[in-house]
N, C-alpha and C positions, 0 to 999 in steps of 0.2 A: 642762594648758594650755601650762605651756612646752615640753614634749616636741613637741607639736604645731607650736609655733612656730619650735623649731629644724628640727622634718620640712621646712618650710615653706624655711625657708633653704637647707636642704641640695639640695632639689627644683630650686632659683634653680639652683643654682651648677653643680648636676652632670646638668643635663636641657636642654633646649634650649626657650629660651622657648616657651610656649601663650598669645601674649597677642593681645588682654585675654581673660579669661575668660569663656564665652559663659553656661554653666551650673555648680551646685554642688548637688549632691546629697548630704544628711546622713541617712545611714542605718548601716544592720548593726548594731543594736544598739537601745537607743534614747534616742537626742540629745536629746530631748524633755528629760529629765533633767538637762542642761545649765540651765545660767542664762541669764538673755537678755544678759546683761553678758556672761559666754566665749561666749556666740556673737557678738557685737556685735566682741571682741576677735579672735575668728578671723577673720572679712571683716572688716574693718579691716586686717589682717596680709596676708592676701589681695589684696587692693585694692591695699595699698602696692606688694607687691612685684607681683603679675601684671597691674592694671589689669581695670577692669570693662567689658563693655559695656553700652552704654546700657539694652538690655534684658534683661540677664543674668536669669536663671531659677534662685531659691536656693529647691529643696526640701528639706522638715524631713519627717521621719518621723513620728509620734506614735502615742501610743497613749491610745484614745479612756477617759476616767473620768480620767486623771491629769492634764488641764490646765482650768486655771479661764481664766474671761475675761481676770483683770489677766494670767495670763503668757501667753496666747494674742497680746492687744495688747502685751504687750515683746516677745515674739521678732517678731512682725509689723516695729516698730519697730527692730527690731536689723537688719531686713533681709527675714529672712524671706518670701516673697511665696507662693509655692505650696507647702501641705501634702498630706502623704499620712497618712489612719487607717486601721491597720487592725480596720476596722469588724468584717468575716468573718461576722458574721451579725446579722441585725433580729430575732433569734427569742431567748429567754433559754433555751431547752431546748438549744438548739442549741450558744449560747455555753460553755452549762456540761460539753458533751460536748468541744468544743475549747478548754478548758482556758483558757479567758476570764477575765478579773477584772473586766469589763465587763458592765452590764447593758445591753439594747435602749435603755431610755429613756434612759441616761448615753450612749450612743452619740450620741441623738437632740441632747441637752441639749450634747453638746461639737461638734457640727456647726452646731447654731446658735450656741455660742458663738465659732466661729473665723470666721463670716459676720458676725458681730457685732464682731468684731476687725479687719474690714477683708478676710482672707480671700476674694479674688473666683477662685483658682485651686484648687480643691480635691478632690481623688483620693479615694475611698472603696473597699475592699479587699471582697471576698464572697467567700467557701468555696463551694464547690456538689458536688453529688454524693456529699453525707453518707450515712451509712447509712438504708435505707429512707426516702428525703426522697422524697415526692411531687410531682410534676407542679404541683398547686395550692399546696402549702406552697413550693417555691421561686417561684413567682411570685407568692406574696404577700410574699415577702423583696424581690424586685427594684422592685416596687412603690413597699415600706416605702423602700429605696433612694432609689428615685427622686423620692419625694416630698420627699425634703431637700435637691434640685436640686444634686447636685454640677455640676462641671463636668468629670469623669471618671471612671469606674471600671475596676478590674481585678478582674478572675473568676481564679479559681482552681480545678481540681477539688481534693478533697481528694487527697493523694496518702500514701505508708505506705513510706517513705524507712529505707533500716536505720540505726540507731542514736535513733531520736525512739519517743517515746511511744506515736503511734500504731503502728508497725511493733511494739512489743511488744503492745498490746493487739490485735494483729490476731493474732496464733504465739498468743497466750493463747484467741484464741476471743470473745473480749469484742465484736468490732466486725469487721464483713464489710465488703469492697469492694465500691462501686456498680456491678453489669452493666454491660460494654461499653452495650451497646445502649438503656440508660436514661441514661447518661453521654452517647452521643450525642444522644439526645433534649433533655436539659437544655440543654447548649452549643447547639443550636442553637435554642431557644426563647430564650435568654437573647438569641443574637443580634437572633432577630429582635423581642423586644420594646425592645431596647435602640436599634435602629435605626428601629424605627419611633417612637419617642421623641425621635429627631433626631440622636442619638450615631451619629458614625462609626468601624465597628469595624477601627482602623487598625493595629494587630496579634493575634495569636492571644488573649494574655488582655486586649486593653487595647481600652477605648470611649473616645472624648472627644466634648465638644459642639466645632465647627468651631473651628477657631484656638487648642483648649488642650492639645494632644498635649504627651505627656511630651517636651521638645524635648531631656533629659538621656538619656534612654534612648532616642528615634531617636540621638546620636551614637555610641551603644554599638554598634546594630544595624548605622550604616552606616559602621562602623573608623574612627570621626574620635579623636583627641587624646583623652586621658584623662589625669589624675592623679590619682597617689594617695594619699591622708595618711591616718595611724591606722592601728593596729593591723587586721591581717583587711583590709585594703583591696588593690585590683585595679587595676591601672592597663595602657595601651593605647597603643603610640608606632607612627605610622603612616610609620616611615622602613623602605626596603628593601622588604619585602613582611610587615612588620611583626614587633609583638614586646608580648607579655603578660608584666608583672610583678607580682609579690604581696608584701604585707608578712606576713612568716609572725606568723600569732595568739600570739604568746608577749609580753608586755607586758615581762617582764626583757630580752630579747634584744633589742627595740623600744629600750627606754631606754640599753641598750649600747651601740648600735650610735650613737642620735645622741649621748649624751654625749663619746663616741671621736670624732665630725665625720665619722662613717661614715653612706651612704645605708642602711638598712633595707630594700630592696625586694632581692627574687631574683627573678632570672628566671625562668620558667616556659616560655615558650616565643617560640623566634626562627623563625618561618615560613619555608619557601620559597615559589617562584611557584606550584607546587601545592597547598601546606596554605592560602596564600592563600587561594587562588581558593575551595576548599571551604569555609573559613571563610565569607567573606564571602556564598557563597550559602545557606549554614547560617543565616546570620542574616539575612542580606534576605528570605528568603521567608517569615521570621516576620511579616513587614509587609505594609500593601497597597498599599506603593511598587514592592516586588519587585526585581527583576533587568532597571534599566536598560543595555538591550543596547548602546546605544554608548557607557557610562559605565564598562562593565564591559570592553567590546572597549580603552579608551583606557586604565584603568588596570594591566590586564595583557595586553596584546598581542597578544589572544585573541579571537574570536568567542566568545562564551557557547554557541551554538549547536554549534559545534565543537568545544569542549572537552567538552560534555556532554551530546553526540550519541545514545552509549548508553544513557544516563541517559536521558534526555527521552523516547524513544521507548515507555519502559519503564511511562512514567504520564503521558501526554500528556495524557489528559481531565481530569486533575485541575489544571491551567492554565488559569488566564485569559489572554489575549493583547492589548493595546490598542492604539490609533493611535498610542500615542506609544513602541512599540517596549516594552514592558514583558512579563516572564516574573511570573505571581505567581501565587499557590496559589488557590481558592475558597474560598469557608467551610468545603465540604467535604472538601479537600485538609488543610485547617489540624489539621479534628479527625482528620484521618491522618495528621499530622505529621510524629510521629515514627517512623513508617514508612518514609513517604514519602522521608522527606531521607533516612534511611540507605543510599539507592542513592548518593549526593552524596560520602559522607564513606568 
């Protein structure tokens, strides 16, 4: 906690204010494990020095089995107002193939417990595209889902990433990868049961009911201001044509760096007006805001259309176009994604 608190100072002194602070997202690990007293004392610390707004948006990570009622109502109390669980499946077969220490029904039991703590903004996390997962067994997960009335979910397929668990049992033989063409079938039934549900699917893996969008992760997506404290954390400065910084994952080097009165963050990268521009359309078209054309022509000096003339031409169908001058992907552009955008980058 004081480490943090001097991150905190040092951020004042050698970053150019972000005030007040609009959102706080406590994740990469899981915060949950904190007390609601160090969190109470980190916004506190926060507050003093960057100022809140009125409607600020502090989400907590958690992980579903490991919070009771009473700490659910302290961190609510400390501040807390919108949670994310990751839930990843309503099946206990399922759970115990992804290496869960969660049961369905503790799932169940800590969703009503965080509604029951006050909890009105609340995120629920699902895996999809398990091995041999059928058609009906995931739409009895989205269901189970939905019947606990979050006010958001994010889908995931599963994916088999080198150095994780699952990327060894997959070389071992133990667990296949879902078919393209049964993975597109899923994402797009999830869409559309989720939408006809009343949820708007406002980026690639993210639903909300109207008014509760991740407002922390649209700032991610459209290059607004970020900071960043704690170890492993990523931060975003939107001066110049911008600039990514990381606090490298080593807790001794962390604790060095501020006990010396030194920032911990490295740079990672300082953009030009071209790595910009792909950035930013790398990350808009994850959304279903997209690539506003006169928003995009003002902040780099650029027609959209002109700069990515060759590109467009290349996957025009895959484009939505609106009155209000918008470039943005379809549902079915979205599950070509990452295709897609690599003509961009």
């Amino acid at each position: 906690m004081k480490l943090l608190g001097l991150n905190i100072e040092i951020l004042k002194r050698d970053e150019p204010p972000i005030t007040p602070l609009q959102t706080i997202f406590l994740g990469g690990g899981t915060p949950s494990l904190l007390s609601a007293r160090q969190l109470e004392s980190i916004f506190e610390q926060l507050e003093k020095t960057f100022g809140f707004a009125e409607n600020i948006e502090i989400s907590l990570e958690a992980n579903p089995g490991t919070l009771s009622l009473k700490k659910l109502q302290d961190f609510r109390h400390a501040g807390a107002n919108r949670l994310s669980l990751g839930i990843q499946s309503m099946n206990d077969q399922n759970l115990q193939l992804l290496g869960r220490i969660h049961t369905a029904t503790q799932a169940r039991q800590t969703v009503n417990a965080a509604q029951d703590a006050g909890f009105d903004n609340l995120n629920l996390d699902l895996i999809f595209a398990l091995p041999d997962q059928s058609p009906l067994a995931l739409l009895q997960e989205i269901t189970a889902l939905l019947e606990l009335s979050p006010e958001h979910i994010s889908l995931y397929g599963l994916s088999f990433e080198p150095g994780t668990t699952f990327f060894s049992r997959l070389k071992a033989g133990e667990l296949s990868p879902c078919p393209e063409e049964i993975y597109a079938e899923q994402y797009l039934m999830l869409h559309e049961q989720l939408c006809g549900a009343g949820f708007e699917h406002y980026e690639i893996s993210n639903f909300s009911v109207p008014g509760k969008n991740c407002r922390h992760n649209q700032g991610y997506w459209q290059r607004e201001n970020c900071l960043a404290i704690g170890v492993g954390a990523h931060s975003f400065y939107n001066r110049n044509w911008g600039e990514r910084w990381h606090i490298p994952a080593n807790l001794q080097s962390y604790k060095n760096s501020l006990q010396q009165g030194k920032n911990p963050a490295k740079l990672l990268e300082r953009f030009d007006q071209a790595g910009a521009m792909r950035e930013a359309v790398y990350l808009a078209l994850r959304t279903s805001d997209g690539i506003n054309l006169k928003e995009f022509e003002q902040r780099y000096q650029l027609p959209f259309q002109q700069v990515f003339a060759g590109e467009l031409s290349k996957i025009e169908e895959n484009f939505t176009t609106s009155a209000s001058k918008q470039y943005r992907f379809n549902v079915k552009g979205w599950l070509l994604y990452d295709h897609l955008i690599s003509y961009f980058l």
